[in-house]
N, C-alpha and C positions, 0 to 999 in steps of 0.2 A: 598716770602722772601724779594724782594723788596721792597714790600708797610710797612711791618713790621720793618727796618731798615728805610726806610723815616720817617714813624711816630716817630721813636725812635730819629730821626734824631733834626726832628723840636720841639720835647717836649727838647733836649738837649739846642737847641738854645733858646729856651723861657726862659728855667732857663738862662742860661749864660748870655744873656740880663739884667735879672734880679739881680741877683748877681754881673755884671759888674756894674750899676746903683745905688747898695747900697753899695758900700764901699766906703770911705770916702778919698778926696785926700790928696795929702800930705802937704797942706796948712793947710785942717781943723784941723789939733793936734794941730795948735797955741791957738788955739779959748780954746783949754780946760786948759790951762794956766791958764785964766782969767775966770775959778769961771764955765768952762763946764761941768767941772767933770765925765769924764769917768768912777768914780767910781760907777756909778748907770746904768749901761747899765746891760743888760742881761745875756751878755758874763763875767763877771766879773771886777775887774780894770783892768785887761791886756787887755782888748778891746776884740773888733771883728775882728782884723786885722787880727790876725795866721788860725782864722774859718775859714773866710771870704775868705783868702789867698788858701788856702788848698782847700777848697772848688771849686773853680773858675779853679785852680788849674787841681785838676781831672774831673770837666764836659769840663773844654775847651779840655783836652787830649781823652774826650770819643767823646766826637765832632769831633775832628780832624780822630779817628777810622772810626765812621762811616761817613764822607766822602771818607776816601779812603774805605770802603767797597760799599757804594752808586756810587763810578767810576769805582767799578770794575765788580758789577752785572749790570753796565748798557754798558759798555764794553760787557762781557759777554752779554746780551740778542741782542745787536749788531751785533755781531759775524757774518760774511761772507758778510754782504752789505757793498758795497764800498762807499755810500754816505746814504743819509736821502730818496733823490727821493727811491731808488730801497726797501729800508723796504717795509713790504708787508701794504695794508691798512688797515685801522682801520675797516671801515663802509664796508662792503660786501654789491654788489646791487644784486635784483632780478632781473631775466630775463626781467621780466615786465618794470622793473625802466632803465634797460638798451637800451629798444625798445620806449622808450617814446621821441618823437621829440622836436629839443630845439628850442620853437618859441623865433625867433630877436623881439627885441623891438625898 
């Protein structure tokens, strides 16, 4: 569940980046005064602004979900060690790997 909310996590972030990056500040609407003309863009003459808005809108609130659901499965899979040393290890050794003497250099 976890890895499946992180990936959803960081595909959220990619757009939001993206969509932060294309919307236009609020300087550039002078520029279309003088001959920019908005009226040929995609979105109509009303712009991309209310899309754009809306848009950015609901992936930053689905973003903001799944980081409190990414703090709370990792909370959860946490659960009963009181710090990071005491989790249990990743990499289990063999008997073998455990009897092998560590020559000083």
């Amino acid at each position: 569940m976890f890895s499946i909310v992180l990936a959803i996590h960081l595909v959220l972030a990619f757009i939001l980046i993206v969509l932060v990056l294309l919307q236009h500040g609020k300087g550039a609407d002078a520029g279309a005064n003088f001959g920019g003309g908005s009226s040929q863009s995609v979105f109509g003459s009303g712009g991309s602004n209310n899309f754009m808005l809306k848009a950015t809108s609901v992936i930053a609130a689905l973003f903001f979900i799944t980081s409190l659901t990414l703090a709370y499965l990792g909370a959860q899979q946490s659960k009963g060690y009181k710090s990071v040393t005491q989790a249990p290890a990743v990499v289990k050794m063999t008997e073998e790997q455990k009897n092998v003497p560590v020559v000083p250099e």
